[in-house]
Structure formats: C-alpha cells, structure tokens
FILO-48924 format. One line per 4 residues: their letters; for each residue x, y, z of C-alpha. Coordinates in Angstrom, 3 decimals. Layout:
a> X/Y/Z | ...
//
This chain:
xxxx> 45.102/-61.707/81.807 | 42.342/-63.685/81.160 | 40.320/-64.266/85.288 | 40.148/-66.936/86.925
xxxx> 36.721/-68.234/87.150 | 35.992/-71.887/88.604 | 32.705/-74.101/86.774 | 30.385/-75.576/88.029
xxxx> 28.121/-77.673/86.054 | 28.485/-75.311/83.118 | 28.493/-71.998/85.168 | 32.011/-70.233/85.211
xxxx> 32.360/-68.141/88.641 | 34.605/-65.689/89.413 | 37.310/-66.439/92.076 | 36.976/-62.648/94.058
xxxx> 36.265/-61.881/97.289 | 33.888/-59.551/98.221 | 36.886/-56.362/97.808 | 37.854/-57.117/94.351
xxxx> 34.180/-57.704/93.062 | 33.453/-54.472/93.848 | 36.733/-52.905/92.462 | 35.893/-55.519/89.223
xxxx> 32.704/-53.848/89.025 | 34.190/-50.125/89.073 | 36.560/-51.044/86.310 | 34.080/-52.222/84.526
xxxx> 31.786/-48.845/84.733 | 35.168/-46.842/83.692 | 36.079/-49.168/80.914 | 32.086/-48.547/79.531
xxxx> 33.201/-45.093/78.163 | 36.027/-47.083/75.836 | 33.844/-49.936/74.425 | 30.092/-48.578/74.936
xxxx> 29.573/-52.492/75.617 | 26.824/-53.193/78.668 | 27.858/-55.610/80.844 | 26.433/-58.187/83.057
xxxx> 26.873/-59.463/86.305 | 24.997/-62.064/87.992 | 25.042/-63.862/91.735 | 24.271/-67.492/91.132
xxxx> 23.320/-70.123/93.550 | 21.898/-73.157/93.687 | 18.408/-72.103/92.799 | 19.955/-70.758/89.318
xxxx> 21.574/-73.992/88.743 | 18.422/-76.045/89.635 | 16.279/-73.285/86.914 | 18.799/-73.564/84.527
xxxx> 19.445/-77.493/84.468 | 18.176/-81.015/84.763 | 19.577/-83.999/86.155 | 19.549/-85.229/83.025
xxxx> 23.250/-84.864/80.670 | 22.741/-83.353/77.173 | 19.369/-81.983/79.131 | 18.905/-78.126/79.546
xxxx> 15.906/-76.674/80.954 | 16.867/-73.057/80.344 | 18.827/-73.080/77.440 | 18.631/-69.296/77.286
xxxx> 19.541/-68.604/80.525 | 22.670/-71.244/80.974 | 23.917/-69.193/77.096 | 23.395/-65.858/79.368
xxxx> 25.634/-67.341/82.196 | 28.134/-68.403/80.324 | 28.312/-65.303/78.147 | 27.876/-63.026/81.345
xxxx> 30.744/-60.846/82.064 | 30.846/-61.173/85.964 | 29.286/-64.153/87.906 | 29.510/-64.177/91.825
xxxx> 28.784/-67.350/94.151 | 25.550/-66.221/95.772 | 25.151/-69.229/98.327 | 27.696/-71.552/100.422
xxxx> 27.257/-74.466/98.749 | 28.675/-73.164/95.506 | 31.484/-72.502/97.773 | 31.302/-76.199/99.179
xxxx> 31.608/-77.385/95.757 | 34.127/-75.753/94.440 | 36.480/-77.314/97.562 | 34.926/-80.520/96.368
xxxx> 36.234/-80.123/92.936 | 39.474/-79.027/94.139 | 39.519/-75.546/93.163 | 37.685/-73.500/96.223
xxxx> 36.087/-70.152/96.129 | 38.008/-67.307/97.916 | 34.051/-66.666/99.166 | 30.960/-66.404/98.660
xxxx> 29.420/-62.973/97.271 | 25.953/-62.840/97.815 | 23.355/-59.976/95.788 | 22.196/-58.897/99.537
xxxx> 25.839/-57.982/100.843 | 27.143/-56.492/97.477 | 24.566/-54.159/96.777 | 25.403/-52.308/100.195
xxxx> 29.174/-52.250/99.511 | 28.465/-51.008/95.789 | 25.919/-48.184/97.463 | 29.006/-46.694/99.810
xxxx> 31.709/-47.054/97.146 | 29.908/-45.185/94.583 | 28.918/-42.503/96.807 | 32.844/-41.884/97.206
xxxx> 33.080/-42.351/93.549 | 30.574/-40.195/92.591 | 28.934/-43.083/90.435 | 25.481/-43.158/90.438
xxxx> 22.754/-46.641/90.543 | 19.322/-47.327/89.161 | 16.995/-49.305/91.174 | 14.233/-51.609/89.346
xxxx> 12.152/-53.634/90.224 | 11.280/-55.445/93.153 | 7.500/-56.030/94.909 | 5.425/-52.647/95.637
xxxx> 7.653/-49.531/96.643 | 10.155/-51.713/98.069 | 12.512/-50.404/95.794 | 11.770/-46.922/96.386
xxxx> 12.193/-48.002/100.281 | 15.824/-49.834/99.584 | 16.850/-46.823/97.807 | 15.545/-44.808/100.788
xxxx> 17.503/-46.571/103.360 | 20.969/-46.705/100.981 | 20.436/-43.036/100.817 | 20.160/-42.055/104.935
xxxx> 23.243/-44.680/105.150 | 25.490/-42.913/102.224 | 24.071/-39.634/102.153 | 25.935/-38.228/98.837
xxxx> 24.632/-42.002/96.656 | 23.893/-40.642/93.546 | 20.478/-42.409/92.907 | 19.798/-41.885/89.055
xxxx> 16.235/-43.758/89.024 | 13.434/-45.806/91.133 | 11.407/-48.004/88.901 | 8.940/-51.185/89.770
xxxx> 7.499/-52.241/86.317 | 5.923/-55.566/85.238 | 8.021/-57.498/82.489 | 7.044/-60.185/80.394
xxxx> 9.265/-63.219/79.500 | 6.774/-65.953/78.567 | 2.961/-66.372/76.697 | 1.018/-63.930/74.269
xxxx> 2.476/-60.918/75.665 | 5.891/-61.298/74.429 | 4.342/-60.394/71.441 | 4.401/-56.695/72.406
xxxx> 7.380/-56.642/74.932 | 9.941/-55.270/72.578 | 7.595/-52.142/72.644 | 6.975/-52.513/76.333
xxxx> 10.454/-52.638/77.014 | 11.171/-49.258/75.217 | 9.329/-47.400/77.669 | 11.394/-48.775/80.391
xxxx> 14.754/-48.877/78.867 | 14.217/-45.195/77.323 | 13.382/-43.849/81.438 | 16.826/-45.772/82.200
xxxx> 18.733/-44.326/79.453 | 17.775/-40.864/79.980 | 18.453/-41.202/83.904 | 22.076/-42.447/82.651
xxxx> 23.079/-44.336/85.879 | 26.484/-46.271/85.984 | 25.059/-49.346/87.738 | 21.385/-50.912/87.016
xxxx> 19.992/-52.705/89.979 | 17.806/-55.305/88.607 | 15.392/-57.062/91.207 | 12.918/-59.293/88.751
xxxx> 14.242/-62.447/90.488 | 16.080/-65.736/88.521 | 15.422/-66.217/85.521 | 13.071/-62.726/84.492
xxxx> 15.909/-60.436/85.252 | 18.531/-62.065/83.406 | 16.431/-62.759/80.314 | 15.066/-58.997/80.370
xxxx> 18.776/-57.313/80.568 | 19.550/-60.026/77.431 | 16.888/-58.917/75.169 | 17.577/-55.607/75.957
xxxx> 21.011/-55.398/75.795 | 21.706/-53.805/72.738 | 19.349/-50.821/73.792 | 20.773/-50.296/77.709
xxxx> 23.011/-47.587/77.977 | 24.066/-48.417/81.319 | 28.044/-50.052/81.768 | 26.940/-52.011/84.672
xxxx> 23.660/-54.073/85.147 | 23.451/-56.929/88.424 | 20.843/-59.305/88.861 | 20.422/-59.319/92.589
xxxx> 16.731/-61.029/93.307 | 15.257/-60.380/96.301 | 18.155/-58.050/97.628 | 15.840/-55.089/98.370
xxxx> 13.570/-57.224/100.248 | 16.519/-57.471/102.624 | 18.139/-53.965/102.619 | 14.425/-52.679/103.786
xxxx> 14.278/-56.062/106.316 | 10.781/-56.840/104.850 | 12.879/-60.470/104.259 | 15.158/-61.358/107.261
xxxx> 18.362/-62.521/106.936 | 19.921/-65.504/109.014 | 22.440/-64.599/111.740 | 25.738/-64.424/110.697
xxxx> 26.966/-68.114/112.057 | 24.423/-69.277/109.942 | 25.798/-67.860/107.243 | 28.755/-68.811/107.307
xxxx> 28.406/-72.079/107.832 | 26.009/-72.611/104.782 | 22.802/-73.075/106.630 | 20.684/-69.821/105.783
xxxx> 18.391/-72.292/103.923 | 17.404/-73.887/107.080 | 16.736/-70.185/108.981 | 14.595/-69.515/105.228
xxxx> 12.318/-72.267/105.745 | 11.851/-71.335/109.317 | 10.525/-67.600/107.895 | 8.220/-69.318/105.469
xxxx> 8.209/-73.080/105.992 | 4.853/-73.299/103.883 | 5.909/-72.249/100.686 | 9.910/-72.857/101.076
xxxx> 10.195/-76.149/102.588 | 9.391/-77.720/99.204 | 11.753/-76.030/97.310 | 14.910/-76.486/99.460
xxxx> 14.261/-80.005/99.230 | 13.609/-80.338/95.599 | 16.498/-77.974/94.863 | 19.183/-79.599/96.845
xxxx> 17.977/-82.673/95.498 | 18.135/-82.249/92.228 | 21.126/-80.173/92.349 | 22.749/-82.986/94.492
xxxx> 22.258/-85.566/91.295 | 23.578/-83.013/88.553 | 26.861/-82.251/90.446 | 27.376/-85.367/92.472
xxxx> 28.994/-87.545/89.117 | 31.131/-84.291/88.231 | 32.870/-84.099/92.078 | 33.698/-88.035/91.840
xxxx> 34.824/-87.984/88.794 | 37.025/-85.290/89.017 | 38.829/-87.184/92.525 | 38.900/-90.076/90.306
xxxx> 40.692/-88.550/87.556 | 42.988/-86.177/90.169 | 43.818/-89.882/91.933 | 44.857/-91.442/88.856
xxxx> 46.964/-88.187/87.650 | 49.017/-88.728/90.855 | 49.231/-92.384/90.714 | 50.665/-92.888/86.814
xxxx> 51.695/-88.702/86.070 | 53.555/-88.220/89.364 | 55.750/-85.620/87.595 | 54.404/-82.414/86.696
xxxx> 54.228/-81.706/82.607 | 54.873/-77.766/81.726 | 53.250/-76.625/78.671 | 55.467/-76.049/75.645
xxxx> 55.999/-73.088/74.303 | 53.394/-72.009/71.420 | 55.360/-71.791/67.932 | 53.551/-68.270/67.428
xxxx> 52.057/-67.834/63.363 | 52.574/-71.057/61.653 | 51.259/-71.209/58.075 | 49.982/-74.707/56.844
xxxx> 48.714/-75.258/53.782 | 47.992/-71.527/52.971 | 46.045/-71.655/56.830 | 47.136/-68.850/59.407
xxxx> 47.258/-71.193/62.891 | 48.365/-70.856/66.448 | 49.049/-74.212/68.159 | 49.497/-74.034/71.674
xxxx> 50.205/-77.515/73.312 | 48.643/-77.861/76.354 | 49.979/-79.916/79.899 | 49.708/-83.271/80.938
xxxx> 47.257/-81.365/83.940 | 46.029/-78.099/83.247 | 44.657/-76.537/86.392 | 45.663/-73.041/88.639
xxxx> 49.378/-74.896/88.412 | 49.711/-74.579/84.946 | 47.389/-71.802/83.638 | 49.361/-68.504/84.919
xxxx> 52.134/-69.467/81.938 | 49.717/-70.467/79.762 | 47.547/-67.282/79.566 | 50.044/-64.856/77.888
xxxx> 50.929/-66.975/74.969 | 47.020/-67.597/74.585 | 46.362/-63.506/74.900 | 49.295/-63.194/72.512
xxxx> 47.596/-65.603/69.766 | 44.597/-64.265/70.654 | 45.734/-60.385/69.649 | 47.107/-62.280/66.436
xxxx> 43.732/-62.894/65.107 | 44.755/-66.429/63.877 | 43.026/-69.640/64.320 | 44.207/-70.893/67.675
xxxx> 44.207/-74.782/68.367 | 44.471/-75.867/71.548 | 46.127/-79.156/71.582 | 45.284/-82.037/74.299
xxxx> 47.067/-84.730/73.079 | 49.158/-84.171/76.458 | 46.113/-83.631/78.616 | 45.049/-86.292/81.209
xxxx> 44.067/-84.362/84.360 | 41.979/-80.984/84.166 | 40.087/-79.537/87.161 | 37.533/-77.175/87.440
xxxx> 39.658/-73.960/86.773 | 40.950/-75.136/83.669 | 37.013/-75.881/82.496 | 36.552/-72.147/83.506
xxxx> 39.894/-70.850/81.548 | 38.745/-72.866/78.411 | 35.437/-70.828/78.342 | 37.014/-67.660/78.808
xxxx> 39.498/-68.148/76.368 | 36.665/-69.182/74.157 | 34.248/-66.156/74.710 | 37.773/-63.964/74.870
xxxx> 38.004/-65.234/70.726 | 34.397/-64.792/69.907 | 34.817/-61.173/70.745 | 38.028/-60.341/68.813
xxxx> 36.634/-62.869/66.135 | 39.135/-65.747/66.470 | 38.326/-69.303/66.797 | 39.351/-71.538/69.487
xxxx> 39.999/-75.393/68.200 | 40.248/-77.990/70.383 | 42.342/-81.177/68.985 | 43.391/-84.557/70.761
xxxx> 40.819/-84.383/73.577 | 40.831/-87.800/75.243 | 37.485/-89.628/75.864 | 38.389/-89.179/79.968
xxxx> 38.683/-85.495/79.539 | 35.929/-85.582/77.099 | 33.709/-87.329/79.667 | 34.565/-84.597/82.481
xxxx> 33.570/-81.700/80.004 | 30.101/-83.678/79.750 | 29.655/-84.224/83.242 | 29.990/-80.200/83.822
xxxx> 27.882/-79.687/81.323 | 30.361/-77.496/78.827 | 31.275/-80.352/75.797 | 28.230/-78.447/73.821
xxxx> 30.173/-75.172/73.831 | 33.684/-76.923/72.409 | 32.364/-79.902/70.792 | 31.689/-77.967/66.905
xxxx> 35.246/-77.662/66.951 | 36.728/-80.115/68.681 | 38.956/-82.465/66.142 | 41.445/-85.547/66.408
xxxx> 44.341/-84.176/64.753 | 45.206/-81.228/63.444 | 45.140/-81.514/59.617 | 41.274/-82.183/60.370
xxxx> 41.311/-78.393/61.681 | 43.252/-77.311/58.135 | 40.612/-79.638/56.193 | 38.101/-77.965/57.982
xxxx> 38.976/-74.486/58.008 | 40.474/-74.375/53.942 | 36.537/-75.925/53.277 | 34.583/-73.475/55.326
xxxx> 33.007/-70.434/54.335 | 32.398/-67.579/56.376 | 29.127/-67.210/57.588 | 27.401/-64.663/59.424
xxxx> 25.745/-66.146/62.957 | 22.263/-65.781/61.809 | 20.985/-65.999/58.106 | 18.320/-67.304/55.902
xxxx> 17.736/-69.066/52.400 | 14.116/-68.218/50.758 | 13.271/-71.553/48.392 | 9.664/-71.202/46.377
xxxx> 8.032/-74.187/45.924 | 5.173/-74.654/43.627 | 2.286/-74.052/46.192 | 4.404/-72.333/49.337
xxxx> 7.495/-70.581/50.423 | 10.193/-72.730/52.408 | 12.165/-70.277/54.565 | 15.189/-71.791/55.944
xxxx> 16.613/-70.408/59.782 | 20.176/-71.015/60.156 | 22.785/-70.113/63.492 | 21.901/-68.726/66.043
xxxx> 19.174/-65.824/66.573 | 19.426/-63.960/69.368 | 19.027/-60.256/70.624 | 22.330/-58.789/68.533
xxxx> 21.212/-60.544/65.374 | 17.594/-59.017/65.299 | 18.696/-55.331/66.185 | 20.811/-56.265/62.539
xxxx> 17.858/-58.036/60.746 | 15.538/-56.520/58.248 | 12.256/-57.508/59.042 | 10.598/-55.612/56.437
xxxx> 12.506/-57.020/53.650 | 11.533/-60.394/54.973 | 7.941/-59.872/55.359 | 8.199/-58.918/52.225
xxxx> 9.490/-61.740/50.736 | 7.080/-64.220/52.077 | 3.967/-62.265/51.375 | 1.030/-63.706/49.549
xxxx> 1.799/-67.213/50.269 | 1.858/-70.359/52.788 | 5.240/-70.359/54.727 | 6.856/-73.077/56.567
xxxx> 9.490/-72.299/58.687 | 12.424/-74.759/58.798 | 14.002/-74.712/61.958 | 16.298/-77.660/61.520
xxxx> 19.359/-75.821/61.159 | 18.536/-73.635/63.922 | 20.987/-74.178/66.893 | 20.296/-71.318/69.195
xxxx> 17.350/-68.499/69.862 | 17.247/-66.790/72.666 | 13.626/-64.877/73.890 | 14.876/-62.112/71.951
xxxx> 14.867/-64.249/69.251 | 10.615/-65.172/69.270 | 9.638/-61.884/68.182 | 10.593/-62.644/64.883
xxxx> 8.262/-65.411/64.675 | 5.148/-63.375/66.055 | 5.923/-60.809/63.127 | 6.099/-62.940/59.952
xxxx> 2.662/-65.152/61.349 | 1.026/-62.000/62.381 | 1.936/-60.680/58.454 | 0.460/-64.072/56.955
xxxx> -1.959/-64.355/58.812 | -3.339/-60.877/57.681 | -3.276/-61.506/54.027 | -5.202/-65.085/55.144
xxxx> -1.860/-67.008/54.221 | -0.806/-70.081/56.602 | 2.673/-70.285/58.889 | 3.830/-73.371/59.665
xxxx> 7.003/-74.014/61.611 | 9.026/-77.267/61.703 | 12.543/-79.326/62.398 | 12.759/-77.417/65.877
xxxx> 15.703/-78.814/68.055 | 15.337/-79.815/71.388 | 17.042/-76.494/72.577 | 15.004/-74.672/70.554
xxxx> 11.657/-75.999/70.947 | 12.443/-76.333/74.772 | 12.576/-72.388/74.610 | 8.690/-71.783/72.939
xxxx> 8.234/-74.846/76.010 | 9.258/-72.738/78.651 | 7.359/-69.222/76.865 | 3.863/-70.620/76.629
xxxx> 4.685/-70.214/73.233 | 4.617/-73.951/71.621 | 0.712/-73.704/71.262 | 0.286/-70.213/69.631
xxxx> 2.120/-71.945/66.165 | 1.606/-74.666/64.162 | 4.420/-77.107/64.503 | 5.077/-79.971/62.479
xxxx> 7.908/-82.143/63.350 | 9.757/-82.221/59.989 | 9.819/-80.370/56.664 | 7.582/-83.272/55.227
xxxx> 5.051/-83.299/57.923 | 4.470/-79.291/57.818 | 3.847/-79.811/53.999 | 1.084/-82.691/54.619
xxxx> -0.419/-80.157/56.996 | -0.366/-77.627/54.365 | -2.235/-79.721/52.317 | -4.821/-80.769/55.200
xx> -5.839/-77.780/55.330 | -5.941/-76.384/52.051
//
C-alpha cells in the first residue's frame, strides 16, 4: 500500500506517530538485505522549508535539496507548526516526530534488536559524548562507529570531496552499522548522504541536526508544555536570543507568505466542493491493460475529490497497474476538490513508477486543481506529463524515444567542440558515466558546454564539470559553459561555484567569448 504522507509546500510527510516511525524504520533496515538500496529519512521543519524555498512560486532556493525531500524515503514533522498546518489544510498530522526524541527511541529499540547505529558528526566530541550517554542508558546498543569529520558542500573544495568522502564512507562501510546518525545540520547532511548514496552501505541513514547537542544537554530543550503547544521557538531564543531572535522571525515570516495562499486556497476550494459537489463521487474502476493504437495503457479515472476518503480504494488498482509495467494515466477530468493527502499520494505514486520504470500521466487536470499543485509547489514534478486528453498521451508516447536520464551529443565545429548536457545529472548517473572516454573526446580543443537542455544536477553532479575544465585547462584549451537554467545555475549560486567557470548566457554568446579571447 502505497503511505500516506501529507505535503506541504512541496514536502510529502509521513502521517506516523512516534511508534510506527520507529517500527517504519526497522522494516526498512530488514528490507536492506532484499534490495541493497540505502535509504533516507529526514525530520523537516520549518527551517528546512524556509532553506529549501522562497516566497516566490516557480522560485526554489535549494533545488537540490527540495529533489532530495521529495525523493527521500521517510520524512518526519520535526516542529509543531508543520503539525499546525497540516490541520489547516485539512489533513492533520497524527504528531510531530522530532530528530531529538527519535534518536533515543531508535537507541533502546535496537539494543533489543540487536541492530547496531553509527554516529557522525556533530561539534567537537559531542558525538562521542551522545553515544556515551545512549550507551549507560541501553547498555547492550550496539554502537558500530563515532565519527566528527568536516564535509564540504559548496566553493573550491568540492573539487576534491568525492575523494574526501571515500575516506569517510569507506570507515562507515567497514563498521557496517544498520542505522547512520548524521548530525551535519540542514542542508550539509542531506546533500552529503545524496552524493554519497550510491557508495553507503548502510540500510538506514537520518538527518537529525543538532540532536546530539541535546541527548548530551549541551543544547536545552523547552519543557514539555512548551512543546506541545508549539512554542519551543520562543524558549530557543530565550537560550540564545543574540543569534536566534533573527532567524525565528525571518523564518516564520517567510514561511508564513509561502504557505499562507496554499491553506486559503485549499478552504476555498473544500467550500466550493461542498457547496456545488454535495454528493460524494467514487472512483471508477480502472479497465486494467487497454491497448490503443499499438500503446500498452492503464487509465484509472480519478474522483470528483480525491483526499483520505477516496484514496484507500484507489491505491490497489494503482499498485496493480503499477506491477503491470504499463503506462498509467491518471485521469482528472472528474477532479474538482483535492487536499493535501491526495498531493502527497500523487508523488508517491509517481516516485513508486520511477522505481519499477513506469510512467505516471496526468490528463484533464483543471486550471483550479492546476493552481493548487502550484501553490504547494509540486506542478514542476507532474507538469512534463501532464496532457488534456488522452490521445495526446498516445501521440506522445508512439513519438517518444527512450532515453536514458542523463546523456550527451559531441558536435565539432570548425574552431571548438560543442558538448551538449541533456536530463538530469545527478549522483546515480555519474557512478554510470565514463569520464575518461569523455575527456577524451574533448581533448585538444576549446569546449563550450551547453547546458540548455539540462533540467536537473544535483552537487553530485559539479564534479563533472571540475574534471573536463581541469583536463582543458592542462593542455591550455578554453571551457566555456552556457544556456544554464535557473535551477541549474541557482545550484553553482548556492556552491560558490558560478565564479570558478566561464559562463556565457547562450550558445552564441560563449562562442563570441571564444573568439575574444582567442
């Protein structure tokens, strides 16, 4: 059954209490020795939201980190006003599960489970001193590792991280815990596990901040009222009012203005479901394999409102089409109310095809419903194939050709070499990509890098554009990189990394600049 998980401004979170994220967790270590696939889990709160976003729609400031969120296999509400929210938007959060409360309940169930954790990270020998304390509490925790290393995720020395990070992910490895605690803070710890991903041999990794800070009580925590009743951010500032005051305000203010327009405009659309849709509309059933036109589909109509009402009977036909490996389209022409669950079923159901290799269409979506996807920041993940009717989809998929995620076209021009980036390049694609054939393939003249058809790179991603300059450069030939989109060139923003390259803003301006400076 695919989980429920609730959205908020583009983040799905889990619906568990504290009990069954810890049992989700477990399962997750025990399924590891099925798949071999690393997993993720991160607590998010509003400081994550406030790094990842701006109050600006079609506006990401972290576009890496809001593709690791949404990808991530486990995301807890680490903060009360997630919680507050997700009442708000009409589809509340059994609780909040905060990084300093799990990682306690973790420690005593895998010392009765015999499961062993990792700890890295974290300021000084702090997380030598959490791991300390966990131990006197739960005296037969397995502790597999203490490590407090410096990472990189931004300027010159990402250049040399990959080999940085070997050293650290080899000491992990051959301690072969079951859970990796990672304390680098939001956004370093989620980017590092991301990069590394591929390499970790670990089922379990949790980004969990400051948490040893408060296990060792070097950071206090609020009083339990406080809590509770979402106002640990005022007992914060009172620990630190210097540095923290700022931030509390900026964050809840910004955060206020991103998900303000979402919670009103999902009452407004709820009020106008009940006031013209009074009766409820139950899905159809799917018609299973239909072939059209030589295409393999799965249409599945969806209700007139498709929220924790509907979904239950609507996730085993999905699973079903799902196991088919068809094309499934998910038809909206019924659709005029959706809520916040449904946003978070429609991204599971989408990351549930990319992983069995099916794609998820989405036909007849309304401009209302369209608007609300926008406003929670998740139209970008649908909108490639989103159509109006459904012979559009068999048009569309009878033209396309199968492409891999990432690839390249090599075009030489009389006086320099036009490489071509197209998909997305991130961490899986370069542990697949031959660098060396590359290299070799631009060497001994001028490069430009066109970027234009580049829709996604994660940090992962940047090393391959330190190793073809750094091979130019050395046989004195010129790199030029151009076209980058605003996701894209956001990312080399937020690395430090936009003035290390020459940029040109199209393919015609990085050829003028060849000829500047030839």
């Amino acid at each position: 059954m695919i989980p429920e998980s609730v959205v908020i401004l583009g983040i799905p979170l889990d619906n568990l209490n504290m009990d069954e994220t810890v049992d989700r967790i477990f399962s997750m270590v025990e399924l590891y020795q099925s798949d071999q696939r690393p997993r993720l889990v991160a607590t998010v709160n509003v400081d994550f939201v406030v790094n990842t976003l701006t109050w600006r729609l079609g506006r990401i400031r972290h576009p890496e980190l809001l593709d690791i969120l949404q990808r991530a296999d486990l995301v807890t509400a680490d903060g009360m006003p997630m919680v507050v929210i997700s009442k708000l938007m009409g589809s509340p959060l059994k609780e909040r599960v905060t990084g300093a409360d799990l990682v306690p309940r973790l420690a005593e169930d895998a010392a009765k489970r015999g499961k062993s954790m990792y700890f890295l990270g974290g300021r000084g020998d702090v997380a030598m001193q959490a791991a300390s304390l966990l131990r006197k509490r739960y005296p037969e925790l397995l502790v597999a590792g203490i490590d407090s290393p410096f990472v990189h995720i931004e300027g010159e020395k990402l250049a040399d991280a990959e080999e940085a990070d070997q050293e650290i992910v080899e000491r992990i490895n051959d301690a072969r815990p079951d859970i990796l605690l990672i304390a680098f803070g939001n956004p370093k710890q989620e980017v590092w596990f991301n990069r590394n991903r591929s390499r970790l041999r670990v089922p379990v990794s949790i980004g969990i901040g400051g948490t040893f800070e408060f296990i060792t009580g070097s950071v206090r925590r609020a009083p339990l009222w406080m809590q509770r009743t979402g106002l640990e951010w005022v007992f914060r500032i009172t620990q630190d009012p210097g540095r923290l005051w700022k931030r509390y305000l900026v964050g809840f203010l910004k955060f206020g203005l991103m998900v303000w327009p979402a919670v009103l405009y999902y009452r407004y659309m709820r009020l106008r479901y009940v006031l013209f849709h009074p009766q409820e509309t139950q899905p159809s059933q799917p018609s299973g394999q239909d072939f059209r036109e030589g295409v393999c589909l799965n249409i599945i109509s969806l209700p007139g409102r498709l929220d924790t009402v509907t979904l239950e009977s609507l996730s085993e036909p999905i699973e079903k089409a799902l196991s088919g490996h068809s094309n499934v389209i998910l038809d909206f022409s019924q659709v005029s109310f959706i809520d916040s669950t449904g946003l978070g079923f429609l991204i599971r159901t989408l990351r549930s095809g990319e992983r069995v290799g099916c794609e998820i269409h989405l036909v007849g979506v309304s401009s209302k419903i369209r608007s609300f996807f926008e406003l929670n920041r998740i139209w970008d993940l649908f909108s490639k194939n989103a159509r109006d009717r459904i012979d559009e989809v068999i048009k569309y998929l009878k033209a396309e050709r199968r492409l891999p995620p990432f690839y390249y076209l090599l075009t030489r021009r009389t006086e320099f070499t036009v490489l071509d980036l197209f998909g997305r390049l991130d961490a899986q694609q370069m542990a697949g990509l031959d660098m060396t054939e590359l290299k070799n393939a631009v060497s001994g003249r001028d490069c430009i890098l066109n970027l234009s058809h580049l829709d996604f790179i994660d940090s992962a991603g940047l090393p391959f554009f330190f190793k073809i300059q750094k091979h130019l450069v050395n046989s004195e030939n010129r790199c030029i990189l151009c076209a980058l989109k605003e996701n894209v060139d956001q990312l080399f923003r937020l690395t430090k990394l936009n003035h290390l390259f020459h940029i040109a803003p199209d393919l015609l301006a990085a050829e003028q600049m060849l000829k500047k400076t030839t």
